[in-house]
C-alpha positions as CSV (number, residue, x, y, z in Angstrom):
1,X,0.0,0.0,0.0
2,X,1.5,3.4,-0.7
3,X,0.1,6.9,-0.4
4,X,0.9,10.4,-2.3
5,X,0.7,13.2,0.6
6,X,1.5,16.9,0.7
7,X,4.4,18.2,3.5
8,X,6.6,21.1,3.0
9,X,5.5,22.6,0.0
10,X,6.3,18.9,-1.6
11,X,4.6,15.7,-2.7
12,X,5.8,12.2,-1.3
13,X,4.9,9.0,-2.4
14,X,5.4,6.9,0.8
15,X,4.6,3.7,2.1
16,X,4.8,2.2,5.6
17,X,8.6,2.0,6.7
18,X,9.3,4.2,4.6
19,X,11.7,7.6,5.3
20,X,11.0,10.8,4.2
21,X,12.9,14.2,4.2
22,X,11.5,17.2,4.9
23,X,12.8,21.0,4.6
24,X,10.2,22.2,7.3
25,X,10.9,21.8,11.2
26,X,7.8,20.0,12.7
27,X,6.1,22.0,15.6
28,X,8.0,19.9,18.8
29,X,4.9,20.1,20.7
30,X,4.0,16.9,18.9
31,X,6.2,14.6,20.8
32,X,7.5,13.4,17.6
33,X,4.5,12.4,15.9
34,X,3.5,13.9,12.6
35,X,-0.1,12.8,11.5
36,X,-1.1,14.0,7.6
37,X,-4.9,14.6,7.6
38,X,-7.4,13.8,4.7
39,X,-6.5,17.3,3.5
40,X,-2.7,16.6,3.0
41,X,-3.2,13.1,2.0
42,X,-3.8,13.6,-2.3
43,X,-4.0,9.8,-3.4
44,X,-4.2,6.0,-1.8
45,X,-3.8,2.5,-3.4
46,X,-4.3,-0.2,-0.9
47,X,-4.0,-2.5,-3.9
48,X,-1.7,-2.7,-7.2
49,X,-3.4,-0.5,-10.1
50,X,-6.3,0.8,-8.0
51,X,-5.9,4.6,-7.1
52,X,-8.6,6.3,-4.8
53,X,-8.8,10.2,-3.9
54,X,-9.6,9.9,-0.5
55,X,-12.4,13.6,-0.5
56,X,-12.7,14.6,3.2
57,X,-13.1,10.4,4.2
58,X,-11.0,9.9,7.2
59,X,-7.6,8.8,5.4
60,X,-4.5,9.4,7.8
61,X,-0.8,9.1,7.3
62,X,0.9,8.8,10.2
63,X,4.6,9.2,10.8
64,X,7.1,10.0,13.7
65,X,10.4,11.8,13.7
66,X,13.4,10.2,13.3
67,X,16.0,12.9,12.8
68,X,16.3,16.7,12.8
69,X,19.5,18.1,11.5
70,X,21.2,20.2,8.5
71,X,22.3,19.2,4.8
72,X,25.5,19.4,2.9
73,X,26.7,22.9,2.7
74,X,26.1,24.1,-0.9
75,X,27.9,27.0,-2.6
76,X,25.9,30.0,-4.4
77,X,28.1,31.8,-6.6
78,X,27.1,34.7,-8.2
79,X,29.2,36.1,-11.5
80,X,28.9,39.1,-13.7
81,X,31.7,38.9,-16.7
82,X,33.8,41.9,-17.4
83,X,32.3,43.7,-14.6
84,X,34.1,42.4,-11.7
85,X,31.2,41.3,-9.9
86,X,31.9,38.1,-7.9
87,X,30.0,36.9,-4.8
88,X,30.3,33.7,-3.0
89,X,27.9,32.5,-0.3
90,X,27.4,29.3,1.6
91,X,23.7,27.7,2.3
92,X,22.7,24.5,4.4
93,X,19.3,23.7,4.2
94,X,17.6,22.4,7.7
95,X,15.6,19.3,7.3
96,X,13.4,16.5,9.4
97,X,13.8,13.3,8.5
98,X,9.9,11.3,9.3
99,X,9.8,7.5,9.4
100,X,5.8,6.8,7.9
101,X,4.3,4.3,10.7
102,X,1.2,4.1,9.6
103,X,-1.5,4.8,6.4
104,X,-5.2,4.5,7.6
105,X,-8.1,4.8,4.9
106,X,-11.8,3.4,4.5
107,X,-11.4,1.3,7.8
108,X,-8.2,-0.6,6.9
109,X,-4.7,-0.1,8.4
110,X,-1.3,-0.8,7.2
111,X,1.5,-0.5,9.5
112,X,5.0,-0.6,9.4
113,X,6.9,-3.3,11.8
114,X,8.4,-1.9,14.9
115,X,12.1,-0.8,15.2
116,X,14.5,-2.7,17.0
117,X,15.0,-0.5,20.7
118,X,18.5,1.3,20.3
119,X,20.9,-0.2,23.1
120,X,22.9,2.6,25.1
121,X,26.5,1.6,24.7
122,X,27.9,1.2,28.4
123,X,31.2,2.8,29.0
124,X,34.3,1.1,29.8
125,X,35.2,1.0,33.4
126,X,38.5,2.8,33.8
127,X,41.4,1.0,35.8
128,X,41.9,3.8,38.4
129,X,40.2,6.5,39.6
130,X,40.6,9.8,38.0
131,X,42.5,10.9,41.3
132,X,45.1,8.4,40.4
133,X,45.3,9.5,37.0
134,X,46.2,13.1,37.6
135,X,48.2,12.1,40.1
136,X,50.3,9.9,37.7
137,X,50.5,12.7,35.0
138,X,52.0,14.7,38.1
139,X,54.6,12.6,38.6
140,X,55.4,12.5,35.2
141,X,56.1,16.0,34.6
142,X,58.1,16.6,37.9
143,X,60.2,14.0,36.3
144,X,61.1,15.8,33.4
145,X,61.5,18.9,34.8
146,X,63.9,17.2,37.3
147,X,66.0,15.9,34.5
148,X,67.5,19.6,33.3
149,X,67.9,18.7,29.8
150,X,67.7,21.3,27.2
151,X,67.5,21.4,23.9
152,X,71.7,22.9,23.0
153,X,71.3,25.9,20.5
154,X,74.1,26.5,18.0
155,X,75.8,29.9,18.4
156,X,77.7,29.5,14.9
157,X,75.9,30.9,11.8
158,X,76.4,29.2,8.6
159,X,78.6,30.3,6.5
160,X,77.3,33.0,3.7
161,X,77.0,31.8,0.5
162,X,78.8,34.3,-1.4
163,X,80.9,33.0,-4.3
164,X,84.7,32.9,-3.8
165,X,85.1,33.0,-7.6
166,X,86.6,36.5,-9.2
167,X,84.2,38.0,-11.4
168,X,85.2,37.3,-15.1
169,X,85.6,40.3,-17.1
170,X,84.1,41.1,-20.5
171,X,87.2,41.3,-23.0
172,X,87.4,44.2,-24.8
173,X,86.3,46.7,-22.2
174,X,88.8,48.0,-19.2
């Protein structure tokens, strides 16, 4: 089953599972849940070849929000030959990426399996305590300050590069 609906200015043909991106923010009072009323929703096929234009009758996409972020960066340069007009600028276009959960229409409902729950990735235990780590970096730097060594600086210049070599005269002129 797939449906055509309007967001953003755009049309979308989606189906359930399916990933959309959008160029409009969503309002964040919804909690992450987008739902596309019969007004936004343009065409339905719950079978291959059939097309109905759901008029005012209850059809619903429904889709949640699985990412909110901003696009590659994409130059504008404007150019004006022989006039010396040149003007670069830079544009990144903010978008909302919707994952569509769910098309309702004429009592049926097809929805789109479940994702997996994300596991949190539990951080390594370190092997001492952070006291014991600044401490150690402590002791490591009184050590090398201890130590007195410095870097020896040669006090001879090199030698200039001027030629040795007599300049050759021109014959013929004294």
């Amino acid at each position: 089953m797939y449906a055509v609906i309007r967001a953003g200015g755009q049309q979308f043909k989606v189906s359930p599972g399916d990933i959309i991106k959008l160029t409009k923010s969503i309002d964040p009072a919804s909690n992450g849940k987008v739902e596309f009323g019969s007004a936004d929703v343009l065409a339905i096929s719950s079978e291959p070849g059939q097309i109905n234009r759901p008029n005012g009758n209850g059809a619903t996409v429904t889709a949640e929000v699985v990412d909110e972020g901003r696009s590659k960066k994409i130059l504008v340069f404007h150019f004006k030959r022989k006039k010396q007009y040149k003007k670069l600028q830079g544009h990144r276009q903010a978008f909302t990426a919707l994952r569509i959960t769910e098309i309702a229409y004429d009592g049926q409902k097809f929805s789109a399996p479940a994702l997996p729950a994300r596991k949190a990735k539990a951080k390594p235990e370190a092997d001492h305590t952070t006291s014991e780590h600044s401490a150690e970096h402590k002791t490591k730097k009184s050590a090398s300050a201890k130590s007195g060594v410095k870097h020896a600086r040669s006090t001879s210049r090199p030698a200039s590069h001027k030629s040795t070599k007599a300049k050759s005269k021109k014959p013929g002129k004294k």
